[in-house]
mmCIF file of the N, C-alpha and C atoms, coordinates in Angstrom:
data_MODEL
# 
_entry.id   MODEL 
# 
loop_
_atom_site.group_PDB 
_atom_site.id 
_atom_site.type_symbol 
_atom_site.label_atom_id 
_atom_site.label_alt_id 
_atom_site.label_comp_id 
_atom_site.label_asym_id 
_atom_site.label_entity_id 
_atom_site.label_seq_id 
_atom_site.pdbx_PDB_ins_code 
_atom_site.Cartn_x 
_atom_site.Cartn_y 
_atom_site.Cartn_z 
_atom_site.occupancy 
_atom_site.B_iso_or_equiv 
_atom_site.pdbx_formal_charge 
_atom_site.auth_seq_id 
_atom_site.auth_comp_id 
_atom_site.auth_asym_id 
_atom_site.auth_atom_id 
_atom_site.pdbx_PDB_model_num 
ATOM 1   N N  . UNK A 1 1  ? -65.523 -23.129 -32.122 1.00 0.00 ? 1  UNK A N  1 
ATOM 2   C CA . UNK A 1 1  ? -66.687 -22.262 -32.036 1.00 0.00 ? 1  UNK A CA 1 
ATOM 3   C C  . UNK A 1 1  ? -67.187 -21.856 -33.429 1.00 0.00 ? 1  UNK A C  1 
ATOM 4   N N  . UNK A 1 2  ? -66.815 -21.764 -34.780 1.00 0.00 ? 2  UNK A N  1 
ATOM 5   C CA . UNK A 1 2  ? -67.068 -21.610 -35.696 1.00 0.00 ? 2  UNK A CA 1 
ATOM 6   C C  . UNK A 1 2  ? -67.916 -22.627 -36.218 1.00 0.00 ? 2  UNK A C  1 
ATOM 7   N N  . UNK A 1 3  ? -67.193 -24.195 -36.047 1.00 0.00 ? 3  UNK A N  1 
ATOM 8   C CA . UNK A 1 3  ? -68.846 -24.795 -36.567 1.00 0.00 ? 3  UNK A CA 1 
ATOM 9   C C  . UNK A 1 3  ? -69.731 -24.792 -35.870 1.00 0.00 ? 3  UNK A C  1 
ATOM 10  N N  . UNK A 1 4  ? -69.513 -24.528 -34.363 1.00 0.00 ? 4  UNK A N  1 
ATOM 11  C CA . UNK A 1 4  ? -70.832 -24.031 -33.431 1.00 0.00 ? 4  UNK A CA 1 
ATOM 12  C C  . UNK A 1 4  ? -71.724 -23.321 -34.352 1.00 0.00 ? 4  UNK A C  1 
ATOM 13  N N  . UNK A 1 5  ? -70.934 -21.834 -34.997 1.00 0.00 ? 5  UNK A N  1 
ATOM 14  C CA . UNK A 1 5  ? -71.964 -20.716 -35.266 1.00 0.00 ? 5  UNK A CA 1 
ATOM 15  C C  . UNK A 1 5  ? -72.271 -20.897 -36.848 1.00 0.00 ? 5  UNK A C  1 
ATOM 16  N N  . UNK A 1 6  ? -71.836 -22.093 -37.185 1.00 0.00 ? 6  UNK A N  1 
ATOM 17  C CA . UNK A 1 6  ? -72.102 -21.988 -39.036 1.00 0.00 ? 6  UNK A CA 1 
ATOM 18  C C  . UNK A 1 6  ? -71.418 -21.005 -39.584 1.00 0.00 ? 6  UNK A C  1 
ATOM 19  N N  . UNK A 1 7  ? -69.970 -20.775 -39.219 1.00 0.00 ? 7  UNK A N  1 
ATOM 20  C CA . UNK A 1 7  ? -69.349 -19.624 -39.556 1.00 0.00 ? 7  UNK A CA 1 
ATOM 21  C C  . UNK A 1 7  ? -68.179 -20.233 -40.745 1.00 0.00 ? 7  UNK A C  1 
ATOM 22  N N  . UNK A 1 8  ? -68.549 -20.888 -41.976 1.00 0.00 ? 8  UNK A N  1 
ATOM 23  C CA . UNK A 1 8  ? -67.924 -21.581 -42.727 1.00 0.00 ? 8  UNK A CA 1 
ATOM 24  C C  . UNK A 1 8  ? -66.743 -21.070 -43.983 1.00 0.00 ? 8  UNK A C  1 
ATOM 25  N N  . UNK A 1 9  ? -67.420 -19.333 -43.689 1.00 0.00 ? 9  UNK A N  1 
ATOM 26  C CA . UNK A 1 9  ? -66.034 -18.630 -44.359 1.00 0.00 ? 9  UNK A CA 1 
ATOM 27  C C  . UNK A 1 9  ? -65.619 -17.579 -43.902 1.00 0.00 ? 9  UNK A C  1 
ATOM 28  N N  . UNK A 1 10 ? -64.661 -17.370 -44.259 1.00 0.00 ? 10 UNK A N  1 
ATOM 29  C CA . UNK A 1 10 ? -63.432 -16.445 -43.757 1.00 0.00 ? 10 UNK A CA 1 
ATOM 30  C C  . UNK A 1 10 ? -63.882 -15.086 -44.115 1.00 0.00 ? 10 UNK A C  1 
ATOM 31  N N  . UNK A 1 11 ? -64.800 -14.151 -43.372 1.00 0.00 ? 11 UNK A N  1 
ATOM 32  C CA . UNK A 1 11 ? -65.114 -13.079 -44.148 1.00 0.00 ? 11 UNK A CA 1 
ATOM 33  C C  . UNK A 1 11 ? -64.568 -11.925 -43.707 1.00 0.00 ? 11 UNK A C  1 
ATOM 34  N N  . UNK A 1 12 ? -63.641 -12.141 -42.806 1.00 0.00 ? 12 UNK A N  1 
ATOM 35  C CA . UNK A 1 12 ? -63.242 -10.627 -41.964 1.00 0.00 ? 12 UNK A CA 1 
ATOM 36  C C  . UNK A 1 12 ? -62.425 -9.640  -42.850 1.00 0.00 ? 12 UNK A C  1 
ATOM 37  N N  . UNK A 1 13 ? -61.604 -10.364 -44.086 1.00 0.00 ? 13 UNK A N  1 
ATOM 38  C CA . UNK A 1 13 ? -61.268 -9.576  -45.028 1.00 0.00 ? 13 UNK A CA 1 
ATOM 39  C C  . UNK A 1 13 ? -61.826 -8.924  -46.072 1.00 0.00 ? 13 UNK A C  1 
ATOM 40  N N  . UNK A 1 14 ? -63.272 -9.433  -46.543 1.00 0.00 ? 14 UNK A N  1 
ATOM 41  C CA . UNK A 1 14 ? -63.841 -9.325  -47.046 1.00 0.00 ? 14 UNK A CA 1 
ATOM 42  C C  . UNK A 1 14 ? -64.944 -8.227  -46.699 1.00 0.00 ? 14 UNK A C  1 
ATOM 43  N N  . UNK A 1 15 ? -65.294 -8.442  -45.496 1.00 0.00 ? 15 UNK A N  1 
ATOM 44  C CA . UNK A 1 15 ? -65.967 -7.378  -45.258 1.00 0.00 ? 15 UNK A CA 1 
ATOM 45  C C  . UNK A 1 15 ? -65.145 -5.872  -44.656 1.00 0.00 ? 15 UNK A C  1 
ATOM 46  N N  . UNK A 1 16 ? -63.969 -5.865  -44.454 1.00 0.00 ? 16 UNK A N  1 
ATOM 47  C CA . UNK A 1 16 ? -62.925 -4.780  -44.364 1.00 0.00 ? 16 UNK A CA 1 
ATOM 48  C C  . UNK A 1 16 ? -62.913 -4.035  -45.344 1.00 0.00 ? 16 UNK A C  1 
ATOM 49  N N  . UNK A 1 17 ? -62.631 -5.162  -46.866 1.00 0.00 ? 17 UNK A N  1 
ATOM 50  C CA . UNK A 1 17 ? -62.741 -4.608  -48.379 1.00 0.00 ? 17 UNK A CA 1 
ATOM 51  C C  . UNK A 1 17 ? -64.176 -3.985  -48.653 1.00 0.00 ? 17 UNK A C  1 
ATOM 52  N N  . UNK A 1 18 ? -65.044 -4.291  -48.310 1.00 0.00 ? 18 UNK A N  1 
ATOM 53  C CA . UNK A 1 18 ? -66.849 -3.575  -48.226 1.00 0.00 ? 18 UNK A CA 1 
ATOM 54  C C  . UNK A 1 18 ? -67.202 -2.473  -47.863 1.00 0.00 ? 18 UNK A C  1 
ATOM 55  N N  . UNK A 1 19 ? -66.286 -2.171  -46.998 1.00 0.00 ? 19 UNK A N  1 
ATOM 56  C CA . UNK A 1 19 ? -66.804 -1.625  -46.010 1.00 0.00 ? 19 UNK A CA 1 
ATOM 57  C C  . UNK A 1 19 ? -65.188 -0.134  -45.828 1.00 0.00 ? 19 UNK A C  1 
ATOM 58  N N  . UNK A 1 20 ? -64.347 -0.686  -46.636 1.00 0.00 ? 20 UNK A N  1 
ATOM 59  C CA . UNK A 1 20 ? -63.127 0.713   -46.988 1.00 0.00 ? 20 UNK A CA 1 
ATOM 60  C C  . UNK A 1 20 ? -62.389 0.375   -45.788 1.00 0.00 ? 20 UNK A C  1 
ATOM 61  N N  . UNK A 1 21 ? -62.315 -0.319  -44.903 1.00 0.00 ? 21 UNK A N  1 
ATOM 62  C CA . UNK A 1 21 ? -61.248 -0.329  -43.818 1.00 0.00 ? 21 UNK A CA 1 
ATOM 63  C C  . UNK A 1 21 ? -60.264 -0.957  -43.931 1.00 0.00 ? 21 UNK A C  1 
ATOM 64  N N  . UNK A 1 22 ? -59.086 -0.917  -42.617 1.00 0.00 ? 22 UNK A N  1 
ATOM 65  C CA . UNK A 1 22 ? -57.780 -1.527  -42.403 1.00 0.00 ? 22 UNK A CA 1 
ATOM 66  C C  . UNK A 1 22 ? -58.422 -2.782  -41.691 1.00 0.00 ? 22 UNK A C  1 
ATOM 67  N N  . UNK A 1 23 ? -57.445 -3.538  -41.492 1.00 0.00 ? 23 UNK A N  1 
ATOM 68  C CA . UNK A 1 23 ? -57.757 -4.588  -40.459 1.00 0.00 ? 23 UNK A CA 1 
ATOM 69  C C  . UNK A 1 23 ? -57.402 -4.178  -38.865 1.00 0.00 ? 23 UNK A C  1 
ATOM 70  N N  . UNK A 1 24 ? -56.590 -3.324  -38.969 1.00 0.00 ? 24 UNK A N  1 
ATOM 71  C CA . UNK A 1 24 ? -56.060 -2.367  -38.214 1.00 0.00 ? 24 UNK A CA 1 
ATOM 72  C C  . UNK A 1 24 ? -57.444 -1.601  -36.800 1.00 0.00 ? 24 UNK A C  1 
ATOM 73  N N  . UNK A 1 25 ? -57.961 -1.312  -37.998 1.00 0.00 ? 25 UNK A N  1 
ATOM 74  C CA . UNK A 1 25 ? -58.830 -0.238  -37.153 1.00 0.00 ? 25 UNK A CA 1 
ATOM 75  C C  . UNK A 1 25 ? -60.112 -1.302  -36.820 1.00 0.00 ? 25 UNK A C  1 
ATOM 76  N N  . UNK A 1 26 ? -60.761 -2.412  -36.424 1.00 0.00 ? 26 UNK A N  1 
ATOM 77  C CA . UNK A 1 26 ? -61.158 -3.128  -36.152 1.00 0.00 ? 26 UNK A CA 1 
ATOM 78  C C  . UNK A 1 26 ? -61.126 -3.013  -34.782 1.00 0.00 ? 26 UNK A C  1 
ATOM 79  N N  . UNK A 1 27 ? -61.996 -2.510  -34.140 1.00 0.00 ? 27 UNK A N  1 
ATOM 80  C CA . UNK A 1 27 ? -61.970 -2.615  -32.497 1.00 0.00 ? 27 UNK A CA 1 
ATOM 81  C C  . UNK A 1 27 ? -61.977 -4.483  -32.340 1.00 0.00 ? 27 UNK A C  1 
ATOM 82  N N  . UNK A 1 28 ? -61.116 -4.250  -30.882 1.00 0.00 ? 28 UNK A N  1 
ATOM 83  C CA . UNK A 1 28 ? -61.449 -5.888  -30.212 1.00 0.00 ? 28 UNK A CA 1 
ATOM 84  C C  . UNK A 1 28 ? -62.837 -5.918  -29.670 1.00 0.00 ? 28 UNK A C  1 
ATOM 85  N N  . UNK A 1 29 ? -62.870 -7.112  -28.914 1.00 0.00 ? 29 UNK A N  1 
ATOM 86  C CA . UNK A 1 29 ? -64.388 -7.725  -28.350 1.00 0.00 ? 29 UNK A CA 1 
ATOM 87  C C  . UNK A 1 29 ? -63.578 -7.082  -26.735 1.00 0.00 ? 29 UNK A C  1 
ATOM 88  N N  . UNK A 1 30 ? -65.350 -6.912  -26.351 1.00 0.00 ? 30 UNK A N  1 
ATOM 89  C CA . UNK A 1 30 ? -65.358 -6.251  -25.211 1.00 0.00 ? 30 UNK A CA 1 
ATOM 90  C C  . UNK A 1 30 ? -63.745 -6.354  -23.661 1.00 0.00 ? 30 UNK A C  1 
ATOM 91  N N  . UNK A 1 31 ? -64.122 -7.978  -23.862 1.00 0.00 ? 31 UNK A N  1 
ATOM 92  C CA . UNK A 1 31 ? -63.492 -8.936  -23.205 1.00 0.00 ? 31 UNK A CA 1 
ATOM 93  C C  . UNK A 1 31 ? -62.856 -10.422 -23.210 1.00 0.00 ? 31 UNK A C  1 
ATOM 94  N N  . UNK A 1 32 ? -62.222 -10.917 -22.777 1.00 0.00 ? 32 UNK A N  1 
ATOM 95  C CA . UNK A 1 32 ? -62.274 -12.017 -23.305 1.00 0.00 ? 32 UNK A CA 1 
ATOM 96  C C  . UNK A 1 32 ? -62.959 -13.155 -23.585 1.00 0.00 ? 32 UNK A C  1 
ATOM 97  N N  . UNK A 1 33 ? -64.077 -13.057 -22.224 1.00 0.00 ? 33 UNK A N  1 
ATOM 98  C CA . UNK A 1 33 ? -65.366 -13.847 -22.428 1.00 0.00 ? 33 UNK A CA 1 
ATOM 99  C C  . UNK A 1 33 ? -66.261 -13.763 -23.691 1.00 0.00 ? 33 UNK A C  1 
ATOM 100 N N  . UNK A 1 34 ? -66.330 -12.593 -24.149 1.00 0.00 ? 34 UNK A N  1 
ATOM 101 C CA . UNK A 1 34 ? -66.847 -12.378 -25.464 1.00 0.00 ? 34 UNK A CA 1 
ATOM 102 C C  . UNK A 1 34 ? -65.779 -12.923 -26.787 1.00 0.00 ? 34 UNK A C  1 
ATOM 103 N N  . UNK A 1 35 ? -64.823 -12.812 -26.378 1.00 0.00 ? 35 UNK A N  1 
ATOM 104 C CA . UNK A 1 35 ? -63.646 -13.546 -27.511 1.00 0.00 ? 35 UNK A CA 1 
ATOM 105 C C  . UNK A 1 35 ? -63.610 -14.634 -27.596 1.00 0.00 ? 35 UNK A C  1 
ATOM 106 N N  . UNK A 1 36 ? -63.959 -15.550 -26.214 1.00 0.00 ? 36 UNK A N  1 
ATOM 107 C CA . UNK A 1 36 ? -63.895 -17.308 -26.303 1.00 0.00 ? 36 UNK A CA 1 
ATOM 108 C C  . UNK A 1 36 ? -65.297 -17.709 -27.118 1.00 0.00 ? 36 UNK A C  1 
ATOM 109 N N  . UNK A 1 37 ? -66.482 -16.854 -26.833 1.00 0.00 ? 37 UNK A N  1 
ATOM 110 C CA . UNK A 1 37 ? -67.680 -17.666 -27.302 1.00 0.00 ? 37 UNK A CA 1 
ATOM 111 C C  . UNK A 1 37 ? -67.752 -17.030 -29.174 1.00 0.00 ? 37 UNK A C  1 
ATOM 112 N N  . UNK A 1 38 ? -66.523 -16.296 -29.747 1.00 0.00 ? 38 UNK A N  1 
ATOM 113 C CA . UNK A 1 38 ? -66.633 -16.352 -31.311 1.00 0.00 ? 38 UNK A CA 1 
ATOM 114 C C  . UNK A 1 38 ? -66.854 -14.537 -31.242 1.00 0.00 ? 38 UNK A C  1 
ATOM 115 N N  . UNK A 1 39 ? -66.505 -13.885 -30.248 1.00 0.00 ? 39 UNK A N  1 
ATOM 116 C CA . UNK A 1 39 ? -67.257 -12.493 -30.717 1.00 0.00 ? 39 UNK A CA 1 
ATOM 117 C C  . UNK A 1 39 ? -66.028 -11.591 -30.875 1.00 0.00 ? 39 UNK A C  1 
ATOM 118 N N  . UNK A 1 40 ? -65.529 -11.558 -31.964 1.00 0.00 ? 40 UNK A N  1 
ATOM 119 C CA . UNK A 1 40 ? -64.250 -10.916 -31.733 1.00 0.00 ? 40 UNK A CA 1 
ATOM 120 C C  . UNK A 1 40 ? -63.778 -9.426  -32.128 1.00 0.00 ? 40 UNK A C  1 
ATOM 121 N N  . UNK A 1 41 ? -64.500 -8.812  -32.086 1.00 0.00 ? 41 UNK A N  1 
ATOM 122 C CA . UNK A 1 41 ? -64.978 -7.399  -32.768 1.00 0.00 ? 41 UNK A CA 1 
ATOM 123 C C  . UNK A 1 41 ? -66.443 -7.008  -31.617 1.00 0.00 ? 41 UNK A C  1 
ATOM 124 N N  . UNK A 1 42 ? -66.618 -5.822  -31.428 1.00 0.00 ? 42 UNK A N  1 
ATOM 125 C CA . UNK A 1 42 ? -67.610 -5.226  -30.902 1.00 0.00 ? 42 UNK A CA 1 
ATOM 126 C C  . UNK A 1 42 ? -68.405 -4.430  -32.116 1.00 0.00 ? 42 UNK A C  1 
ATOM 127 N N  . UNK A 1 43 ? -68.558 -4.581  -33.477 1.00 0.00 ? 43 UNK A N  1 
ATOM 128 C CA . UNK A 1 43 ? -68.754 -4.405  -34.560 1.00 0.00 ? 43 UNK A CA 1 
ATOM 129 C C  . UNK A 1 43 ? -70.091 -5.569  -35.068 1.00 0.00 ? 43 UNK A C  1 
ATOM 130 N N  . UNK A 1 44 ? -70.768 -5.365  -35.401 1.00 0.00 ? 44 UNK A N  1 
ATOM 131 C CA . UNK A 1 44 ? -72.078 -6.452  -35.248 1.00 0.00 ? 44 UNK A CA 1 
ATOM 132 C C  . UNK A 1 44 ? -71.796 -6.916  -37.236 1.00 0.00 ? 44 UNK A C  1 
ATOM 133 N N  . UNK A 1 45 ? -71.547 -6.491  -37.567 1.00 0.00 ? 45 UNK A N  1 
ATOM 134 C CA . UNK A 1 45 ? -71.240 -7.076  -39.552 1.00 0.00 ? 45 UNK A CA 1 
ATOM 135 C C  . UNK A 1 45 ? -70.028 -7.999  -39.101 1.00 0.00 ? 45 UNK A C  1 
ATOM 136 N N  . UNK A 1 46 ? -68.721 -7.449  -38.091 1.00 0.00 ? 46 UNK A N  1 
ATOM 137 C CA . UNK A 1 46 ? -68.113 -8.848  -38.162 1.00 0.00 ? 46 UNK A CA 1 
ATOM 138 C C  . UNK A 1 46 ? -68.410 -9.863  -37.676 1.00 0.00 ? 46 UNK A C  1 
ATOM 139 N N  . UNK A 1 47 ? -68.784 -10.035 -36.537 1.00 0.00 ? 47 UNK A N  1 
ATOM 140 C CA . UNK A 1 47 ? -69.635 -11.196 -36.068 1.00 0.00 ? 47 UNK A CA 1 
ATOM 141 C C  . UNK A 1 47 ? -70.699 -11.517 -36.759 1.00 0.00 ? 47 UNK A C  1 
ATOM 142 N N  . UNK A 1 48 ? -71.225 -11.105 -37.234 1.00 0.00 ? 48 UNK A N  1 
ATOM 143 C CA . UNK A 1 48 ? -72.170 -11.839 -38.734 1.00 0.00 ? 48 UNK A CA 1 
ATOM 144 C C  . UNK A 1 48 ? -71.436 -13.196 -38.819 1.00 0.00 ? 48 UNK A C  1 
ATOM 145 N N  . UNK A 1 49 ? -70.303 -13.267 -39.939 1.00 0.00 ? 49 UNK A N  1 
ATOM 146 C CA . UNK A 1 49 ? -69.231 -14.121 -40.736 1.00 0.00 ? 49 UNK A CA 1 
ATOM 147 C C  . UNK A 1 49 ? -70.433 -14.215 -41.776 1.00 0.00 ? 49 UNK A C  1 
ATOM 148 N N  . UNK A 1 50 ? -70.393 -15.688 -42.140 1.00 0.00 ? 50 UNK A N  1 
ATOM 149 C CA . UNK A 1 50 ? -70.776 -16.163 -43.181 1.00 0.00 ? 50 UNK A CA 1 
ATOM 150 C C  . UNK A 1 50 ? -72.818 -16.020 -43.306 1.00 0.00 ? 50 UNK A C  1 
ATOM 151 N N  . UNK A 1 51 ? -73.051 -15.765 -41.797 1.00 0.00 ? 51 UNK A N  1 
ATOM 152 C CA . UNK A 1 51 ? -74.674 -15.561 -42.168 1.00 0.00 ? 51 UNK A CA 1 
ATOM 153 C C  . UNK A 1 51 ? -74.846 -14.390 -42.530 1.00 0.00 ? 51 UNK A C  1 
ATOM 154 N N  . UNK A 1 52 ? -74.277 -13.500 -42.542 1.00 0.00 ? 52 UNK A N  1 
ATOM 155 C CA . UNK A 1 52 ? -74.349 -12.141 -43.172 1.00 0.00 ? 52 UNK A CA 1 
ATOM 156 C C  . UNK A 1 52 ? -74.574 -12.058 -44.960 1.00 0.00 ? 52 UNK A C  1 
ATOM 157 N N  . UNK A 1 53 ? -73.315 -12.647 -45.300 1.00 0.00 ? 53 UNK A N  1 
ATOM 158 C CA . UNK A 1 53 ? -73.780 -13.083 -46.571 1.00 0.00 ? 53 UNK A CA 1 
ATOM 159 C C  . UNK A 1 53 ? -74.854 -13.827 -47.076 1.00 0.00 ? 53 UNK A C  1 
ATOM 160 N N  . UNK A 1 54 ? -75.378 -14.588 -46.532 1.00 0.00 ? 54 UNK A N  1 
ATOM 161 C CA . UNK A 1 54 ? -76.443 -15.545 -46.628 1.00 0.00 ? 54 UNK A CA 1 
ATOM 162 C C  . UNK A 1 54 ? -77.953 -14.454 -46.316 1.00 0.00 ? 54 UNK A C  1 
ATOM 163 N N  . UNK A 1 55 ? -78.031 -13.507 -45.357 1.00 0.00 ? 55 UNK A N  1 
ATOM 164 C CA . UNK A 1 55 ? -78.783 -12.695 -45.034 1.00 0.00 ? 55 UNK A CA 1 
ATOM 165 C C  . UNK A 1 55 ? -79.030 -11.697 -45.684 1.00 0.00 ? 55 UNK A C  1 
ATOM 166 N N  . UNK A 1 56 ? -77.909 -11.318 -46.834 1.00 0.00 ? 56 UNK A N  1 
ATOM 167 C CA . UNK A 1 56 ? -77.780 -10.499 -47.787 1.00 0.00 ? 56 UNK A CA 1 
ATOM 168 C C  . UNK A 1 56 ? -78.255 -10.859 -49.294 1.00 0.00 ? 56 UNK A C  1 
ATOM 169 N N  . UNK A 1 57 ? -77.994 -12.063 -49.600 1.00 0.00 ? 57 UNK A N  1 
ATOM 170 C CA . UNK A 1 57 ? -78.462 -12.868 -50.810 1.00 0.00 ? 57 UNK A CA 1 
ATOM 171 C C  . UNK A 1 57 ? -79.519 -12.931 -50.443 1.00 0.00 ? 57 UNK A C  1 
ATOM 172 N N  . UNK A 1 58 ? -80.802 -13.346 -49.507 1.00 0.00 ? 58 UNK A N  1 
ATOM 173 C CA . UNK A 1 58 ? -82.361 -13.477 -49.594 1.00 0.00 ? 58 UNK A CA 1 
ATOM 174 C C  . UNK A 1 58 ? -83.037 -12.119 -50.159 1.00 0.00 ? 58 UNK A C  1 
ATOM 175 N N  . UNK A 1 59 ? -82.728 -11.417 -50.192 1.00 0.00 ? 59 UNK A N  1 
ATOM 176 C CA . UNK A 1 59 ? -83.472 -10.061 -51.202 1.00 0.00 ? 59 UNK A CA 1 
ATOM 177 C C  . UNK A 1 59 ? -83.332 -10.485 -52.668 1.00 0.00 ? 59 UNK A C  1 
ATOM 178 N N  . UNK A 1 60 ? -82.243 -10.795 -53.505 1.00 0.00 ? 60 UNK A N  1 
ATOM 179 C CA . UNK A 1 60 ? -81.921 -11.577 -54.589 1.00 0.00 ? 60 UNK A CA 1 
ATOM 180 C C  . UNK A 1 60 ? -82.309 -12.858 -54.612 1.00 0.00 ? 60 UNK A C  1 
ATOM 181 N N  . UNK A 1 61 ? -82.716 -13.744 -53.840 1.00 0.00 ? 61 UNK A N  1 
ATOM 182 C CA . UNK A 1 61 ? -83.601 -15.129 -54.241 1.00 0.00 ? 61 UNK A CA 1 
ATOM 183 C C  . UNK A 1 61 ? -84.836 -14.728 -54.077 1.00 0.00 ? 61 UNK A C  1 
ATOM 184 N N  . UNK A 1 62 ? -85.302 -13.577 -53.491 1.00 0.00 ? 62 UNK A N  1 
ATOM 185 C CA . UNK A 1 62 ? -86.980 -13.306 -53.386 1.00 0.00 ? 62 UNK A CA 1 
ATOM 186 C C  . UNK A 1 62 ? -87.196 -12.832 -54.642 1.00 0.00 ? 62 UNK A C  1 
ATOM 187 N N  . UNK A 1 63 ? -86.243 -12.025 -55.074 1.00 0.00 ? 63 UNK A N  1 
ATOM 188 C CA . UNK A 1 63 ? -86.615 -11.802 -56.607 1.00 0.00 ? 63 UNK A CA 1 
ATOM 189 C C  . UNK A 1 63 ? -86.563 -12.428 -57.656 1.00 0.00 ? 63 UNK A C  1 
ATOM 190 N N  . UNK A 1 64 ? -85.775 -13.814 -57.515 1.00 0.00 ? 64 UNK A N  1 
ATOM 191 C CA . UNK A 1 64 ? -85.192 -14.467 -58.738 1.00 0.00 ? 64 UNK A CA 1 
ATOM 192 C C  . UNK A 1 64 ? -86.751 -15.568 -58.547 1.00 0.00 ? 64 UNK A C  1 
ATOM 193 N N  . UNK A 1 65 ? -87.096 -15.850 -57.304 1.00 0.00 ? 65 UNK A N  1 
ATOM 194 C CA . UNK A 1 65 ? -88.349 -16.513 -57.214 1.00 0.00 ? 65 UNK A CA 1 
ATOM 195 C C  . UNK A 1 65 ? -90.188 -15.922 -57.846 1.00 0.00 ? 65 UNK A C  1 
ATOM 196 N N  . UNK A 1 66 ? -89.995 -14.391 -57.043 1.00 0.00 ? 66 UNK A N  1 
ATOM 197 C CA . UNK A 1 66 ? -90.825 -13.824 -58.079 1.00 0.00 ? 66 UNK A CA 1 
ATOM 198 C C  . UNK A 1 66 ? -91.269 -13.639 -59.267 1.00 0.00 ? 66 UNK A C  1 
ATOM 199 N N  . UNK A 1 67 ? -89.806 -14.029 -59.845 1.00 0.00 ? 67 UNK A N  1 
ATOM 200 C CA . UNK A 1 67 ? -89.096 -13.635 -61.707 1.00 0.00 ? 67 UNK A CA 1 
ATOM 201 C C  . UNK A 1 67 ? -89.657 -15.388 -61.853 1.00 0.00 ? 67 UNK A C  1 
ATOM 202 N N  . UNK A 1 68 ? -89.942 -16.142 -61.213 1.00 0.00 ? 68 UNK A N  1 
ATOM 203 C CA . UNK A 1 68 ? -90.110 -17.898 -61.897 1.00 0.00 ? 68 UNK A CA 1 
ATOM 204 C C  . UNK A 1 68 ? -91.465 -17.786 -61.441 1.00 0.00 ? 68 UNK A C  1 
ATOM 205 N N  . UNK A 1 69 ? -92.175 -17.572 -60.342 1.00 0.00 ? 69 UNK A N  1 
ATOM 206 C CA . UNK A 1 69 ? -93.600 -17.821 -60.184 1.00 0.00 ? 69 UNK A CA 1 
ATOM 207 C C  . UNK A 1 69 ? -94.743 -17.987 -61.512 1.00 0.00 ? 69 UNK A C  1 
ATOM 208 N N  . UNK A 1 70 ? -94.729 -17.111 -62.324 1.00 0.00 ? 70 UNK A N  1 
ATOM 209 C CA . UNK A 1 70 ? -95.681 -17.289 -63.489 1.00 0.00 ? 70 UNK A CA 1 
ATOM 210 C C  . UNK A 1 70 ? -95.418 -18.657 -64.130 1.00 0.00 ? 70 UNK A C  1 
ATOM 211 N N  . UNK A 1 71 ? -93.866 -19.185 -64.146 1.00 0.00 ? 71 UNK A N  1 
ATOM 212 C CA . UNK A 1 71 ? -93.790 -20.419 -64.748 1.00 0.00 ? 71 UNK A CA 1 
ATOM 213 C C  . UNK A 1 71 ? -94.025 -21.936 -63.576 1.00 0.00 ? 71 UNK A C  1 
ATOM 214 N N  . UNK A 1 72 ? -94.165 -21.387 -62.741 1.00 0.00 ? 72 UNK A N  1 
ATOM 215 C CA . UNK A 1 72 ? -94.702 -22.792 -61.957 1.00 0.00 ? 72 UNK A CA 1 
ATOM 216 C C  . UNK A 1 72 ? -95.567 -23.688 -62.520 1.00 0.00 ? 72 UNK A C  1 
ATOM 217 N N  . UNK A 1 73 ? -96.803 -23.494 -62.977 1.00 0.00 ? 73 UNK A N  1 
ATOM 218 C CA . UNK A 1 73 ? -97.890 -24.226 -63.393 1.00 0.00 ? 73 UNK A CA 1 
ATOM 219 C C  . UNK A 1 73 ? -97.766 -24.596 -65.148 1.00 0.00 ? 73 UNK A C  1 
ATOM 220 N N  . UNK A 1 74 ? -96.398 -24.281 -65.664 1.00 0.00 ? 74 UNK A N  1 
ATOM 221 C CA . UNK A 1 74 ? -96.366 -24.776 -66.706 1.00 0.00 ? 74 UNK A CA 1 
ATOM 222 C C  . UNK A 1 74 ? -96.064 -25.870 -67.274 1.00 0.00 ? 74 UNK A C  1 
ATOM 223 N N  . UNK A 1 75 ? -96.688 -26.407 -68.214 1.00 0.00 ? 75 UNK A N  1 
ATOM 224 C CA . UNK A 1 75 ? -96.707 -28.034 -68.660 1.00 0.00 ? 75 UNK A CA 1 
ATOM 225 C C  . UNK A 1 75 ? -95.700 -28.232 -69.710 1.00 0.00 ? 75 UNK A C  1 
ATOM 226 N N  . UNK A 1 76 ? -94.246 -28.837 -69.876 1.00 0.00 ? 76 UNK A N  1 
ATOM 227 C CA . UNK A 1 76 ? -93.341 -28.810 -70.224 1.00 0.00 ? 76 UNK A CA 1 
ATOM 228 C C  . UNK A 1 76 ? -93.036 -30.266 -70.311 1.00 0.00 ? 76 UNK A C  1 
ATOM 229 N N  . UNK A 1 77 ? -93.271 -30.763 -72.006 1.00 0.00 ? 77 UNK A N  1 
ATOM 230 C CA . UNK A 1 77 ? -92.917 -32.252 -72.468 1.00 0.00 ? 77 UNK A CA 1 
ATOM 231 C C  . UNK A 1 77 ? -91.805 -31.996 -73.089 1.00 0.00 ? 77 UNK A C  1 
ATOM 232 N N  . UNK A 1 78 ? -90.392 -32.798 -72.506 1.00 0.00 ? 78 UNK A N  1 
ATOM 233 C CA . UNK A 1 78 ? -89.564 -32.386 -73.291 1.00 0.00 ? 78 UNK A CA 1 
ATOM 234 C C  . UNK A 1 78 ? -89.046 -34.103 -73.203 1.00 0.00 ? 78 UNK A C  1 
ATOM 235 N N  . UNK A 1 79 ? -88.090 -34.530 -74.586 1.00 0.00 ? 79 UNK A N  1 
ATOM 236 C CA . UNK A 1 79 ? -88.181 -35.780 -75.086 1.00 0.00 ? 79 UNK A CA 1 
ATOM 237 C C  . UNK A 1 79 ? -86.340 -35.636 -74.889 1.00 0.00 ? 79 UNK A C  1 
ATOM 238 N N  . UNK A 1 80 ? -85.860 -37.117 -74.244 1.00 0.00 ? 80 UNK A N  1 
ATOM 239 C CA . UNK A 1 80 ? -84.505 -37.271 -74.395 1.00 0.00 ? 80 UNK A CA 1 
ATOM 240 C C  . UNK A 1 80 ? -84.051 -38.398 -75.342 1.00 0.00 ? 80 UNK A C  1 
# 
């Protein structure tokens, strides 16, 4: 179920460390039906995984793109 969800890294520790918690205190998923299809927390940041991060970096590429726009149309001869 993980490459189902594009869930390509391991973030449940990571976001524990983010976020000041144990692994401990992590509620389970509702049920088990919710546990087979990847939902293993009733906590919506852990079920994120790896698109969370990815969802978090687009504020920082909108800016790093903003920060290059003026240089788009520039004419750049460079000799190897």
């Amino acid at each position: 179920m993980a490459i189902a969800a594009f869930d390509i890294i391991e973030t449940d520790a990571m976001y524990c460390y983010l976020l000041g918690l144990d692994e401990e205190e992590i509620p389970d998923a509702l049920n088990h039906q919710f546990e087979a299809v990847g939902f293993e927390t009733i906590w919506f940041i852990h079920n994120l995984g790896s698109m969370g991060i990815i969802i978090s970096l687009f504020p920082i590429l909108a800016v790093f793109e903003l920060l290059l726009r003026p240089f788009k149309n520039q004419k750049v001869l460079v000799k190897w």
